[in-house]
C-alpha positions as CSV (number, residue, x, y, z in Angstrom):
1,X,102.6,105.9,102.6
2,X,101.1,104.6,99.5
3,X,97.9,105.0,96.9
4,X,96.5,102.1,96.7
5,X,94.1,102.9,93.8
6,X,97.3,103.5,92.0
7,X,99.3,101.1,93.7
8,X,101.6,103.6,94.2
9,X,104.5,104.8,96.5
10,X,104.0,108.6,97.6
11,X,106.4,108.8,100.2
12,X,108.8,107.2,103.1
13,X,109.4,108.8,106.7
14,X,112.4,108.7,108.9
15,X,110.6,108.1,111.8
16,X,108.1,107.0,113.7
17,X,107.0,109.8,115.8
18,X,103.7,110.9,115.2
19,X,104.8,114.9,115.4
20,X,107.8,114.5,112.9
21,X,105.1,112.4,110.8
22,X,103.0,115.1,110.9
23,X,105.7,117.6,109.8
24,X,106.1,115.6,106.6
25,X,102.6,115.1,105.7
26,X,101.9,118.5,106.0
27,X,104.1,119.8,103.6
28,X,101.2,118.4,100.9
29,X,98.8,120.8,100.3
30,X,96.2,121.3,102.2
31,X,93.4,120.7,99.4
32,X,94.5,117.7,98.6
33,X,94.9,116.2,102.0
34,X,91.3,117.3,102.6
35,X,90.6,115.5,100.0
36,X,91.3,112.0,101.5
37,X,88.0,110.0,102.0
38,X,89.6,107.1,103.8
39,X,93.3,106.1,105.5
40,X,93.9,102.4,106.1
41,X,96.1,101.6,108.5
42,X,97.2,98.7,111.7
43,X,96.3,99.4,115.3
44,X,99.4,101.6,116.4
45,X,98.7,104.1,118.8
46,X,99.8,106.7,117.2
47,X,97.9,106.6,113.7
48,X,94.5,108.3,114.6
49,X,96.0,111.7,116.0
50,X,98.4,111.6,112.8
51,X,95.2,111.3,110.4
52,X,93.1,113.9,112.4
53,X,95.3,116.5,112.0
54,X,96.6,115.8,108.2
55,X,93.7,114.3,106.9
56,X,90.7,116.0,109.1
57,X,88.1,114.3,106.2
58,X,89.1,110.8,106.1
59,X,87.7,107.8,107.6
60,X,90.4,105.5,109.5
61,X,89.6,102.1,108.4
62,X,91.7,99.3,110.1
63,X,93.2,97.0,108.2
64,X,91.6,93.5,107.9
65,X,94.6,91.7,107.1
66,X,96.0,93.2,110.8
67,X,93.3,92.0,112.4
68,X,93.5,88.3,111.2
69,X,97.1,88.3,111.9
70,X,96.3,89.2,115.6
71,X,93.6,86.7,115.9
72,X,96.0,83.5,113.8
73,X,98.7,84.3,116.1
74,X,96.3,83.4,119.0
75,X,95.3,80.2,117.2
76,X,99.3,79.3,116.4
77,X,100.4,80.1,120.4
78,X,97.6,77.7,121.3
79,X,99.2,75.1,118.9
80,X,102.9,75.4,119.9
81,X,101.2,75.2,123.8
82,X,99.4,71.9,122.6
83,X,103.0,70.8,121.3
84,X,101.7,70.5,117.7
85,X,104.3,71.3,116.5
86,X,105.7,71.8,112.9
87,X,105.1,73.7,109.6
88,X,102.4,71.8,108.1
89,X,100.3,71.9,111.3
90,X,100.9,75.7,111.4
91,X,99.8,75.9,107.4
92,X,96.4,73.6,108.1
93,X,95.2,76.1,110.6
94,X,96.3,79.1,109.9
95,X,95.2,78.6,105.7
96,X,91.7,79.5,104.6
97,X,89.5,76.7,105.1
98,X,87.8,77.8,101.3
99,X,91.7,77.2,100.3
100,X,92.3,73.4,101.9
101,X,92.2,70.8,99.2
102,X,90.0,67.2,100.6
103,X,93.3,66.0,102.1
104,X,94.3,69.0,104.0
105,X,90.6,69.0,105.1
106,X,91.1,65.2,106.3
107,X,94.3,66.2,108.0
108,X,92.8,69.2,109.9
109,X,90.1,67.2,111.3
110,X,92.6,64.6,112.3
111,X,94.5,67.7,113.9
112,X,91.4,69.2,115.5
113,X,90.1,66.2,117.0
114,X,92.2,65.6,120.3
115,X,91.5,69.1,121.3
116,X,87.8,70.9,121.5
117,X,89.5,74.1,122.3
118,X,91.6,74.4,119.7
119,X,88.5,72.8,117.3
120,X,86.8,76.1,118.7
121,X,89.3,78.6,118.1
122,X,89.4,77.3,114.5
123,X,85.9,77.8,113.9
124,X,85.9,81.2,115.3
125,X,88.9,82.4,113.1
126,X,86.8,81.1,110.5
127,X,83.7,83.0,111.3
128,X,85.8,86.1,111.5
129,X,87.0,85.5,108.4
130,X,83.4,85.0,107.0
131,X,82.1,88.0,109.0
132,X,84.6,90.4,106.5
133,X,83.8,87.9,103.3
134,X,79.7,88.4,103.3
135,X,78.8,91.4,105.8
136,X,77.6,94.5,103.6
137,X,77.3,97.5,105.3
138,X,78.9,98.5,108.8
139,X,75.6,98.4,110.5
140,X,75.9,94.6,110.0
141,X,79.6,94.3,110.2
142,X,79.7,96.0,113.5
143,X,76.4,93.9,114.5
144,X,78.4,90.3,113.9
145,X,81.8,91.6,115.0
146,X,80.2,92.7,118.3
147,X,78.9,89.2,119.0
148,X,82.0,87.1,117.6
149,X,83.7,89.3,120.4
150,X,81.6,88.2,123.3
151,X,81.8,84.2,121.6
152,X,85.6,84.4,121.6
153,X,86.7,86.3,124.7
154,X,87.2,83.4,126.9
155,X,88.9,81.6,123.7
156,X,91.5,84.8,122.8
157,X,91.5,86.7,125.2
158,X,93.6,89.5,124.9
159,X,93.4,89.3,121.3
160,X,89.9,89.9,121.9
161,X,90.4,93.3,123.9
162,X,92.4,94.8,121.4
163,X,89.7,93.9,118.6
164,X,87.5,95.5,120.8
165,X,89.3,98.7,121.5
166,X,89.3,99.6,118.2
167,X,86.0,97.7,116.8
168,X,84.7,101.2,115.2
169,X,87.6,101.8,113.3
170,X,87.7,98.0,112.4
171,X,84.1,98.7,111.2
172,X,84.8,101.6,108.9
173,X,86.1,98.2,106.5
174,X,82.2,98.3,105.4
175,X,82.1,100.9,103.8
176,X,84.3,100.7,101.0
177,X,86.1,97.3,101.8
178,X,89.5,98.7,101.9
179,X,92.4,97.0,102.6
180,X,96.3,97.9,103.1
181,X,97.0,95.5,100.9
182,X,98.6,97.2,98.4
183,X,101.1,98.3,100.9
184,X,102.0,94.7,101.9
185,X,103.1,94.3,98.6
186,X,105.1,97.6,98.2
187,X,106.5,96.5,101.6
188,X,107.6,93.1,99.8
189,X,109.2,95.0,97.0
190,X,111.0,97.5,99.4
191,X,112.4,94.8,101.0
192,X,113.9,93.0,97.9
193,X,115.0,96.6,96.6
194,X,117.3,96.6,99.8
195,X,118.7,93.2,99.6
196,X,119.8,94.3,96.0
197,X,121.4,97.0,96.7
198,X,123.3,95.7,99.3
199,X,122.0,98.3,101.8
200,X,122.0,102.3,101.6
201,X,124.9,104.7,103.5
202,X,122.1,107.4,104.4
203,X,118.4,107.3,105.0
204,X,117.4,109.8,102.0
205,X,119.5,107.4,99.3
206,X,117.4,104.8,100.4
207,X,114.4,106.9,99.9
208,X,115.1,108.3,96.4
209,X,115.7,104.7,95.3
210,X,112.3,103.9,96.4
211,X,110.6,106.7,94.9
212,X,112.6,106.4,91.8
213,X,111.3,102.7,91.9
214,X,108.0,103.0,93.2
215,X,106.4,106.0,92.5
216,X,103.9,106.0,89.5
């Protein structure tokens, strides 16, 4: 669990059981965890009944990045089952098109052009993409996700049911635009922390390290 306006680590749980998560939340005080406006977070089942009952005042906002990552593995299954194989196939479709230089732009259309399906799916990862760059309130988010569901259903498919079981909470992006972001990064760092210690004998040396590291 992190701050992300401080960019902060605030603590690390043994588990991933929503009761024992629970436990350890609530040891904060109650004021303060009343005090949380908004809790971003992936699609895991078990997230909204943790946040209800430590944080009965926030807003569950899911993660964008989680939602693109659902929707580019889609697109990148559809490429291996097209046998397109390799890395740099993988990069031109699965990079921002606002990102491609003029020859990656030339490739991709060279890519895209034996297949309208996959041409398709592009464009609608694109349009998602655009739909959390320029929507500004949730009224209008929720308005454009909604049909970008019904346009992509036959493409995604069950990508496009998950999306949809959890478009109001996928909508609460709007209001502030908040991301997890922060915590992919602190992931990053937790993950090179390890590799430099050389692993930890016990669960709660790892987590002092962290905190010791982390924590601002």
């Amino acid at each position: 669990m992190s701050d992300i306006d401080k960019s902060s680590l605030l603590e690390v749980i043994d588990s991933h059981k929503s009761e024992e998560i629970i436990e350890v939340l609530k040891q904060q005080p109650q004021a303060i965890r009343e005090n949380v406006k908004e809790v971003s977070v992936d699609m895991w089942g078990g997230f909204p009944k943790v946040i209800k009952e430590v944080f009965p005042n926030a807003l569950i906002v899911i993660d964008r990045f989680h939602v693109m990552k659902l929707v580019n593995k889609a697109l990148n299954k559809m490429r291996l089952n097209l046998e397109l194989k390799g890395l740099k196939n993988r990069c031109l479709l699965l990079k921002n098109e606002v990102d491609l230089s003029r020859s990656e732009k030339l490739e991709l259309t060279d890519l895209l052009k034996d297949s309208a399906c996959l041409g398709i799916a592009y464009e609608l990862k694109e349009e998602l993409r655009n739909i959390y760059e320029t929507s500004s309130t949730v009224k209008i988010g929720f308005k454009r996700l909604k049909s970008w569901l019904n346009s992509a259903r036959i493409i995604f498919g069950k990508a496009v049911d998950i999306i949809e079981k959890h478009l109001t909470e996928i909508s609460h992006y709007f209001v502030s635009k908040t991301t997890s972001g922060v915590m992919e990064g602190i992931n990053n760092r937790i993950k090179l922390i390890i590799r430099q210690s050389y692993g930890f004998k016990t669960f709660e040396s790892l987590r002092e390290k962290l905190l010791a590291c982390l924590f601002k």
